[in-house]
N, C-alpha and C positions, 0 to 999 in steps of 0.2 A: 219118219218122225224125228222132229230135232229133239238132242236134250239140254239142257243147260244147268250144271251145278252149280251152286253160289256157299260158297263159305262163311260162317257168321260166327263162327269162334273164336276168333280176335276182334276183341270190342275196337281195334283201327280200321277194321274194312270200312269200307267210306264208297260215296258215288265212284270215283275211278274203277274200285274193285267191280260192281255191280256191272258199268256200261260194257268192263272189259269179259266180263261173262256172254254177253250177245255178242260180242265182236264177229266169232268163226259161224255166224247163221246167215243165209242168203235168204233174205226178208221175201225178197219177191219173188219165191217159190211156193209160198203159200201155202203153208206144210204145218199140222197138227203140232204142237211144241207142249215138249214135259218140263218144268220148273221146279228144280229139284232143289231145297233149302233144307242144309244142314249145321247143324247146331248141338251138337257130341259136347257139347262139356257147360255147363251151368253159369255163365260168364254173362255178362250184360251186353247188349245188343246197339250197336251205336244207331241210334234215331235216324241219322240222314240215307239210310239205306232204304227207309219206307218210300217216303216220296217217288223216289228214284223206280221205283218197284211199281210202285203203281203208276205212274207212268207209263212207262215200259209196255205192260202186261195189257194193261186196260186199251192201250193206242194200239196195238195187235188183238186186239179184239173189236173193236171198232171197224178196223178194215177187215173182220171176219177171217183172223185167225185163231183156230180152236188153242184154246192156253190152260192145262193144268199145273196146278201146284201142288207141291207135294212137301210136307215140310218135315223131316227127321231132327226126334228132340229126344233127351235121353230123359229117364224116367223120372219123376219128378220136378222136370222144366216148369220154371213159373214165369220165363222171361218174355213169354208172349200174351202174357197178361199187359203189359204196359203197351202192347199195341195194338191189342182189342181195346183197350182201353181209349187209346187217340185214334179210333175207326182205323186202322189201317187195315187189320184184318178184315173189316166187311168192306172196304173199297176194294179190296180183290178178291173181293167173292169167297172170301172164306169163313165157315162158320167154328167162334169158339167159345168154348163156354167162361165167361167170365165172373163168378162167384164172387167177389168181394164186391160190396155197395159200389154201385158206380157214382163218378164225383159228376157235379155239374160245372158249370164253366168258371164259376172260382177259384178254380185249382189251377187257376195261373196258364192256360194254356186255350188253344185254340183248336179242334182235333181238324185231322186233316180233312179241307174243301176242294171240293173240280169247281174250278173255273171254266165256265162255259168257252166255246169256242168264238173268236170275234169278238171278245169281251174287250171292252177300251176300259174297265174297271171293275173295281168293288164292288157288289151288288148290294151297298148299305153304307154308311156310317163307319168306314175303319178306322178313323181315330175312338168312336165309342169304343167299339168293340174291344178294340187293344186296353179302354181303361177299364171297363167292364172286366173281361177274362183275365186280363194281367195283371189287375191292378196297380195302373202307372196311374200318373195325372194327366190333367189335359196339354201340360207342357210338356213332360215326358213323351206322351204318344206320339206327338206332331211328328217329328222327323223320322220314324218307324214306319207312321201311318204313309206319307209320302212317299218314303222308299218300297213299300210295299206296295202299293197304289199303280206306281213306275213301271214295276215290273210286272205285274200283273199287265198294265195298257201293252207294254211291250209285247208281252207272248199274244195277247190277243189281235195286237197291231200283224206282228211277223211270225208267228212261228207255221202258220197255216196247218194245226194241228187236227184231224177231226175227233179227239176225246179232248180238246181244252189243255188245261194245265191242272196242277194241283199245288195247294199251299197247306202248309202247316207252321205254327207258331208258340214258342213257352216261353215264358217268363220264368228266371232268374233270379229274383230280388235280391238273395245270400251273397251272388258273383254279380252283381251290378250289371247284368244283359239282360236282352233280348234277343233268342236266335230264332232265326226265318227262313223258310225253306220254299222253294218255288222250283216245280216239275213239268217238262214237257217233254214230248215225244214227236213235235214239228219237223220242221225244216233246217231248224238252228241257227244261231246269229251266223252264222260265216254263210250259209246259202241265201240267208234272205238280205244280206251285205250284196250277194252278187249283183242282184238284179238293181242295180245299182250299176251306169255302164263302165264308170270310173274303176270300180274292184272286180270287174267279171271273171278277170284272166288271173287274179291275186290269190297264195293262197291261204287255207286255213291260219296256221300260225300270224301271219302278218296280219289278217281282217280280224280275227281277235282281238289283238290288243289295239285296233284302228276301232273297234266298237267300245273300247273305254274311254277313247277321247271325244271333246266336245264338240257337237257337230258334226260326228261324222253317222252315217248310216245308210240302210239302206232306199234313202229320198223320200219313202212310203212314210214317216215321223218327223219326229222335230230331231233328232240325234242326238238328244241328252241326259237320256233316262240313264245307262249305265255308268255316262262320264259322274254323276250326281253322286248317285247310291255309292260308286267304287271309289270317289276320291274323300266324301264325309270318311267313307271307314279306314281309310288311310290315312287323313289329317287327326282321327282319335282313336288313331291304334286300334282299332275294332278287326272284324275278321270277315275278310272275303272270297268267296270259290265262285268261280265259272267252270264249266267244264258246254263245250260245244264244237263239234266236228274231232276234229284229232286233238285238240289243244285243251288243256284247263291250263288257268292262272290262277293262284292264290295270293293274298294281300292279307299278314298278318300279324298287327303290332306295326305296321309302315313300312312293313318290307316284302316286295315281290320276288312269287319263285314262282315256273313254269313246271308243267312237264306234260308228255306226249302222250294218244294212246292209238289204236285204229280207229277209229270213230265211233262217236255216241250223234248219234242222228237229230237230236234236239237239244234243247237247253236245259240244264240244273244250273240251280244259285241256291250257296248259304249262303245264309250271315250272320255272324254273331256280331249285335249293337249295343255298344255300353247305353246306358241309361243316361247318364249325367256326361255330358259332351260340351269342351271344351268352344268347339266350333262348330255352327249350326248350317242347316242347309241352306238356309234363305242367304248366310255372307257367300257361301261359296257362288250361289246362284246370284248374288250381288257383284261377284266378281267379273262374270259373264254379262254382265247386262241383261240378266234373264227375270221376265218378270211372270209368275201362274198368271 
């Protein structure tokens, strides 16, 4: 049986921490796996590790690997209240008890959704929804609703995942965002880049950031979903993460930094989105000659 510990006492663990936990597991052994989550000291749980988790867990489960979790908290932990609270806990199958009123979707937030597998979208109205739960306006939404939309088509376009994707989303209003989370456990931008005869022999690191640019992909799409979403949050200072095969890139405040890992087998995206944005997607998409 494998085991895997994950660390959650420093409110910085972040996707890299998590993917970098499955790294030493040989997937296609097909071996009962213990998921071991520790959390020894009373500190706040940074959000973007859920997604990333359910992902993970649920896409090995899907291909019919047994997956426990096991969570160690010290006495008096309240800090998995806030993610029974955003379903995170029951998207992994975990039952907890959550005692305080539950809020309904005014509370500015979106709790985490699976995206169905093959999904080319939304299954509704995502700029409602975003003014609904977040309470933006219907001009605020627009270029959220889009970027979300993007990626969402993406994962369902490439990632050939069989548990889908997952998203989650909160509103900000105090700090002027919107941050957006988007989970899979596919194939990943850089393998579904290969089949593509032009990048077959390329590797990860170089097809990376060849899927931020416009036009480029894996011929299965139009190749412009990530150049979109990654140059808006770079032209307004917003915040960007990929992480797919050995590579993340981050974009934050308009400036890019890389760094390595062994591989995470599918795709993760944040973003944190200002609200009030100097420059909107449809100029950038004006630039391109690109018309919805």
């Amino acid at each position: 049986m494998h085991e895997v510990h994950i660390y959650l006492d420093n409110p910085k663990t972040g996707i890299h921490h998590i993917a970098r936990s499955f790294e030493h597991i040989d997937l296609s052994l097909n071996e009962d796996i213990n998921v071991n989550v520790y959390h020894t000291r009373n500190y706040g749980i940074n959000v973007e590790v859920f997604p990333i988790l359910c992902s993970i867990i649920n896409e090995l489960r899907a291909k019919g690997t047994t997956v426990n979790l096991n969570f160690e908290l010290p006495p008096g932990c309240h800090q998995l209240s806030y993610a029974s609270r955003m379903d995170f806990l029951m998207t992994l199958g975990l039952e907890y008890e959550y005692n305080k009123k539950r809020h309904n979707g005014s509370s500015r937030f979106i709790e985490i959704q699976k995206v169905r597998p093959g999904a080319h979208g939304y299954d509704g109205d995502l700029a409602a929804v975003l003014q609904n739960n977040l309470k933006m306006t219907a001009d605020e939404a627009y270029d959220p609703a889009f970027m979300l939309s993007e990626l969402i088509c993406n994962m369902g376009i490439h990632s050939n995942s069989e548990n889908g994707a997952y998203i989650y989303c909160q509103g900000y209003p105090n700090r002027g965002l919107v941050e957006m989370h988007i989970a899979d456990s596919g194939i990943g931008v850089t393998n579904s880049m290969r089949k593509n005869e032009k990048y077959k022999n390329s590797c990860d690191s170089d097809l990376l950031n060849l899927a931020l640019q416009f036009g480029e992909g894996s011929g299965e799409g139009r190749g412009h979903g990530l150049y979109f979403v990654s140059e808006f949050l770079r032209r307004n200072k917003g915040y960007f993460h990929i992480l797919s095969g050995s590579k993340g890139i981050i974009i934050d405040n308009g400036v890019e930094s890389e760094y390595k890992i062994q591989n995470y087998q599918g795709t993760v995206i944040h973003l944190r989105i200002p609200i009030q944005c100097g420059i909107r997607v449809d100029a950038i998409m004006d630039e391109q000659g690109y018309e919805l």
